[in-house]
N, C-alpha and C positions, 0 to 999 in steps of 0.2 A: 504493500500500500504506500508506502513511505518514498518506496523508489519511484512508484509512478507517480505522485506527486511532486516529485524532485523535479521529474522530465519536463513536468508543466509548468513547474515556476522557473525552471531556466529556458521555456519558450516565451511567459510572460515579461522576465528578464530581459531577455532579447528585445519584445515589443517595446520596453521601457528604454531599452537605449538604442534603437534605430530612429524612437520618437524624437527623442533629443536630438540626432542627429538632423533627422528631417527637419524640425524646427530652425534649427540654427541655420544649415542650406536654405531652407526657402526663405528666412529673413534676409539672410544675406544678396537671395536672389531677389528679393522686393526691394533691397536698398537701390540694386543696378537698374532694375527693369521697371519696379512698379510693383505694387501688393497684387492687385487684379492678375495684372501679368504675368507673374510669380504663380498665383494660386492659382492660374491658367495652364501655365505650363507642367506644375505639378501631377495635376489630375490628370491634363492628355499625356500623359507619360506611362501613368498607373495606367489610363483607359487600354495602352498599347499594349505594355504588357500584359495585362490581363486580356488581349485579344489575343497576343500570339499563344497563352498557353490554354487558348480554351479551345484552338487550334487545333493544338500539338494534341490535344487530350489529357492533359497531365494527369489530372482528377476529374475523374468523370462524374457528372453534375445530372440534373433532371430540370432542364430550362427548357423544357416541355411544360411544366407543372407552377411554372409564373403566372396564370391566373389565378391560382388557388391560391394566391398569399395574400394578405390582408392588405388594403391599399397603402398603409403607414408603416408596411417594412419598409418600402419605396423608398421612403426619405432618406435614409442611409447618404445619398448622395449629396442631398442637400445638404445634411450634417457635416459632412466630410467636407464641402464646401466653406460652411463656418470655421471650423476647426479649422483649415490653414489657415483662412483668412486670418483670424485672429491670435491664430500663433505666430504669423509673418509681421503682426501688427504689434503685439505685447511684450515679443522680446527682444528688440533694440532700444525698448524705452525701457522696461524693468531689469536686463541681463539673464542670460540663460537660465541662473540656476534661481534666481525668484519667479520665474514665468513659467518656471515648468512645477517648482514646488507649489504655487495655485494651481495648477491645470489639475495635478495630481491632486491636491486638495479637494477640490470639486468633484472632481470624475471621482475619488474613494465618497464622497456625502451623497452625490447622485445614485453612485451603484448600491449605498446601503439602502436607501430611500426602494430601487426598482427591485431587489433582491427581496427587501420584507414586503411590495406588494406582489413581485411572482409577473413582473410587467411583463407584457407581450409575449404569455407563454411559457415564461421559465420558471422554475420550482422555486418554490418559497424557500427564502432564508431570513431567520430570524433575526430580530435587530435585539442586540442586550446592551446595556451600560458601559462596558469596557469596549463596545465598537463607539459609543459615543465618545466614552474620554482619548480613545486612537483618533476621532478625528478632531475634538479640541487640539491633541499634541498636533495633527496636522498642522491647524491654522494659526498655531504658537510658534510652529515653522515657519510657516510664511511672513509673519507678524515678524520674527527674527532676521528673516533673511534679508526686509526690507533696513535693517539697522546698518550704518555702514561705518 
């Protein structure tokens, strides 16, 4: 049990530090280009690669079965939209490591928030007191990090 949780917190791992990366690249490419045009180029980039390997077949999927999904998974895109934007947008003014310790702030209060209502489908997780006082420490991070 231990091991394969291991597997998955060093995929989550990874997610957390490609994000930074990503973040910091696309600021830097909104300082040259433009935010819009930054958070442009990002996404037709993803869009590509995710065309050549849906191609390729890497993982073979059932997009046959996109009517059956609820209109509001949809937004995903949308979302993903926001998100650079405003990661392209928040960390040349706040510095990397206070624009991501809020990002992670919020996205840990959001996920407790959609985990105890079971949002869109997914299994209920309970919210106790020590996931509250983990996200107080969160935003006693952020609240530090802004100190200089």
């Amino acid at each position: 049990m231990l091991g394969h949780s291991l597997i998955y917190l060093a995929i989550a791992a990874l997610a957390g530090l490609t994000m930074a990366l990503q973040g910091s690249m696309n600021s830097m490419l909104g300082k040259k280009i433009g935010i819009l045009e930054a958070s442009f180029i990002a996404h037709l980039s993803a869009a590509l690669i995710f065309i050549i390997l849906i191609l390729l077949n890497i993982k073979k999927g059932n997009i046959e079965a996109w009517r059956e999904a609820p209109w509001y998974l949809y937004l995903g895109g949308l979302l993903g939209v926001i998100i650079t934007y405003t990661v392209i947008v928040s960390i040349p003014e706040l510095g990397m490591a206070v624009a991501t310790t809020a990002i992670v702030t919020a996205q840990v209060s959001t996920a407790c928030v959609l985990d105890y209502l079971g949002a869109f489908g997914m299994e209920k997780v309970p919210f106790s007191w020590l996931k509250l006082v983990g996200i107080v420490f969160l935003a006693l991070g952020v609240r530090l990090m802004l100190v200089k």
